[in-house]
N, C-alpha and C positions, 0 to 999 in steps of 0.2 A: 302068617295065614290066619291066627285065631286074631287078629286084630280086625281082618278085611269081615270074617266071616261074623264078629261080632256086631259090627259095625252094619255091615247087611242085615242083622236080623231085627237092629234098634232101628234101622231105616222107618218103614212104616209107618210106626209111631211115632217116630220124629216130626214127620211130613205132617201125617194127622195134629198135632200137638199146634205147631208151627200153622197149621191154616185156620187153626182155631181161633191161637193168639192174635193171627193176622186180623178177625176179625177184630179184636179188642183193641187191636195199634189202628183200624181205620177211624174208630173211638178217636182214640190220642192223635190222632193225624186233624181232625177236626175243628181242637182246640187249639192243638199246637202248631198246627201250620196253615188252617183257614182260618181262623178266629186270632192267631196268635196271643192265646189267653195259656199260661200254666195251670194246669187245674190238675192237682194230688186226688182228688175225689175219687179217683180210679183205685187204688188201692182197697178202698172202702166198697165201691161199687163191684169189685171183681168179685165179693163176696156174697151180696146181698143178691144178685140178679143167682144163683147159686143156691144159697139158700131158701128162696124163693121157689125156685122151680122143683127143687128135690124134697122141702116138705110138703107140697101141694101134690108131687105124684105119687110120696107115702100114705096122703090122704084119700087118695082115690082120683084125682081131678088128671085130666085128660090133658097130654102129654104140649098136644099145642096152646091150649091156654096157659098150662101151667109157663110156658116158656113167652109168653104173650102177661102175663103179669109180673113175668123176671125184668122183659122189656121198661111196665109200667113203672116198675118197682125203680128201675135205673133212671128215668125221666124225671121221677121225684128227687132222686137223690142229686142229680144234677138241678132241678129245681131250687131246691135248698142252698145249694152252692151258688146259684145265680143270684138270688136273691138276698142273698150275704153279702154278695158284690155290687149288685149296681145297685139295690135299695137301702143297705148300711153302709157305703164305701167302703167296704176290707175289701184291699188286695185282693185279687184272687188266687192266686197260691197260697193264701191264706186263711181264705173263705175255703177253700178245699181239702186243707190242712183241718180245719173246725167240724165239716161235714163227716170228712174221712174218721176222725173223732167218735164223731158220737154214730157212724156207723156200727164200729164194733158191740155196744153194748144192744143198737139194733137188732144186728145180724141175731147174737147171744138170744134174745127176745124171742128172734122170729124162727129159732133152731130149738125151741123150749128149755134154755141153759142150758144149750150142747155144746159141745166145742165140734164134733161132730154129728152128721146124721148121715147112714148109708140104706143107699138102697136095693132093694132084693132083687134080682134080675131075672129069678123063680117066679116072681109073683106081679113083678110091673114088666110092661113093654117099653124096653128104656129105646128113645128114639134113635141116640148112637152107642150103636152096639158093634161087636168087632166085625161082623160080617157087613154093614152098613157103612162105615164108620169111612172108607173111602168118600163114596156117594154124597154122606151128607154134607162131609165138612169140605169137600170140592164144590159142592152146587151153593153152600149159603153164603159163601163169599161172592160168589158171583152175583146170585141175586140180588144182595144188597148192596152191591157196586153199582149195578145198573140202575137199581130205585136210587142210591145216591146222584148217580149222574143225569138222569133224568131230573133229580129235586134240585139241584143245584146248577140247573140249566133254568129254573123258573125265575120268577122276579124277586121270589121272598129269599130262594137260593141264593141269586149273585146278592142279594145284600147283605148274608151274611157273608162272602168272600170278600164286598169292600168294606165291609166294617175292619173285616181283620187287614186288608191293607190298608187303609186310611180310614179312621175311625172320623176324624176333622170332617174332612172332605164330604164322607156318608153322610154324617148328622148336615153341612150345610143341605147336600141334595134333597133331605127331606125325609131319611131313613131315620127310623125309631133304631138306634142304635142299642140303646138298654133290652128291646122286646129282642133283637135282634140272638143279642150274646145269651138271652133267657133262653132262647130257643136251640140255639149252638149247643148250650154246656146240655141240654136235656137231651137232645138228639144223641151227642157223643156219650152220655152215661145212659141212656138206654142202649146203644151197641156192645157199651160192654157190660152191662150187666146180661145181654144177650149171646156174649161168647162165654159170659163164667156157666150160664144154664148150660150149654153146647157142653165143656168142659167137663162141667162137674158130673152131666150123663156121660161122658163119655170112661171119669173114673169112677164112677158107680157113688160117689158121696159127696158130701158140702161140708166142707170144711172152715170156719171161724176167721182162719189166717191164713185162706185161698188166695188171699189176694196182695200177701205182703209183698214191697217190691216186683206188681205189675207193673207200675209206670215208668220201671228201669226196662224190662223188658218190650213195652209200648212205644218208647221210647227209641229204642235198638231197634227195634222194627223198620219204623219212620228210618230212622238215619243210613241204616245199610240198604232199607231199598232208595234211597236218593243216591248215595254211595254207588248202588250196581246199578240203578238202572234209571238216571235221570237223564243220560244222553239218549238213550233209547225209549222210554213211554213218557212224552209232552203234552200228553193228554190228558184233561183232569180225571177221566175213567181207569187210563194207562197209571195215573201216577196212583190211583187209591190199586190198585192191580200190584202195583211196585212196593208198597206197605205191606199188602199180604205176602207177598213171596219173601218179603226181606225179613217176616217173624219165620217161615221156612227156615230161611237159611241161619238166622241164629240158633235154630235147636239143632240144624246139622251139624253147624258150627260146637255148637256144646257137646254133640252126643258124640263128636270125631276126637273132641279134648277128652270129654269119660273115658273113650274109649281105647286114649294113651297108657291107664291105669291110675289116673290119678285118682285120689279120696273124693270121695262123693260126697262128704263135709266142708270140701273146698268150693263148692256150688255156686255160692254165692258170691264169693272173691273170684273163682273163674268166671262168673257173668260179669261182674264190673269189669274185669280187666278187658275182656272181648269189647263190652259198651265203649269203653274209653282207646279204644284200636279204632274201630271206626269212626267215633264223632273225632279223631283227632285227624283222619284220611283226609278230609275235605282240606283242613287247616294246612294240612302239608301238602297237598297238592296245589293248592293256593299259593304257598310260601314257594314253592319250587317253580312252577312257573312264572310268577311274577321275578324270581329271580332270573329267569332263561330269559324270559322278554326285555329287561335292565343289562343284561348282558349282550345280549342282540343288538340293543339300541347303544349303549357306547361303543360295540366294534364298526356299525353302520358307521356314526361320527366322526371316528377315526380313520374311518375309510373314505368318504367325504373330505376332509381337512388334507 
């Protein structure tokens, strides 16, 4: 009973948590499956749109700007990253790797050599707060799902979608491929430096190394909503919907493992493991029926003959 009872009472916050990040994996979902670009930048950006937002409402600056220059703040940092890539050829796992880089000493900068900054819930109107904290993190995902699938219903839209499926092809038709992936990597690190703001109001502070190992959990996102729900939402709307709900269900997932009694030190070992449960589901579901269907077709033959 104290398992179920516990488990019920980290619910909430699970859910909350989880639609947060979902904003951040529709980030990573942009890169990594309509651009098909790796881009680590995320780590770095989880931070900065964060820090951004929480020392601009210590300073008095009003709640939606503040989270409207976490935005800009993520635009830029994906700027830098694009620009590493298609105007100096690095890789871009690379270029992301270099940006993520010199994030930190950023962030450090833009937090006045803090490692953290928290903010007073006495004295600011923090926009998610626990009586809120439903509301907002259900309606911003939605939102921003809908301006995604409206923008990517445009002409500048599908041409980031085939850039990322055939980059060749694009560039013959006529598409500025480079302007293309500029604008991808800036979109997706504006989203999530737009969930770290969400986040980090919603823990009251901005932390330096808020962002280590986002892109495992951006990541896990993408895969287990393809995982649960790719037979069911085929719609580019439905599948950014199936990225939110599948950062959900990894913090269920995590909070149902916490809530075995394991060590809370093992956090990080139990996320890789769970990551590596599901991107391995596809592989063996793969491997299994391909074997049913091989087997199917030599009994046919045999049966024939």
């Amino acid at each position: 009973m104290s398992f179920f009872s516990g488990l019920l009472s980290a619910l909430p916050g699970a859910v909350a948590q989880g639609l947060i990040w979902g904003l951040m994996a529709i980030g990573v979902f942009i890169t990594f499956k309509v651009l098909d670009l790796a881009d680590l930048t995320v780590d770095g950006t989880m931070a900065t749109g964060g820090a951004v937002c929480i020392v601009m409402m210590t300073h008095g600056a009003n709640v939606w700007v503040a989270m409207l220059c976490a935005f800009l703040a993520g635009m830029l940092a994906g700027l830098i990253t694009s620009i590493l890539h298609t105007c100096m050829g690095i890789p871009a796992i690379l270029a992301g790797i270099l940006t993520q880089l010199a994030l930190f000493s950023i962030n450090l900068r833009i937090m006045d050599k803090k490692a953290n900054v928290a903010i007073n819930p006495d004295n600011y109107k923090l926009l998610v707060s626990l009586r809120n904290v439903k509301k907002v993190t259900i309606e911003n995902p939605i939102v921003v799902i809908a301006l995604l699938y409206w923008f990517f219903g445009t002409a500048l839209g599908c041409s980031i979608r085939a850039t990322g499926a055939n980059p060749n092809m694009s560039r013959a038709q006529g598409i500025n491929v480079d302007f293309v992936k500029v604008l991808g990597l800036m979109l997706s690190n504006g989203l999530v430096a737009l969930a770290s703001a969400l986040y980090c109001q919603y823990q009251g502070f901005a932390d330096v190394n808020a962002g280590r190992g986002a892109i495992v959990i951006g990541l896990a996102a993408v895969i287990i909503g393809e995982v649960l729900f790719s037979r069911i939402f085929r719609n580019f709307a439905m599948r950014l919907l199936g990225v939110s709900l599948g950062a959900v269900v990894y913090y269920l997932v995590i909070q149902v493992v916490l809530n075995l009694g394991l060590n809370t030190n093992d956090l990080k070992l139990i996320s890789a493991f769970v990551v590596a449960i599901f991107l391995a589901v596809p592989y063996w579901k793969g491997k299994y029926f391909r074997g049913a269907a091989k087997s199917a077709a030599k009994t046919d033959a045999k049966e024939v003959k």
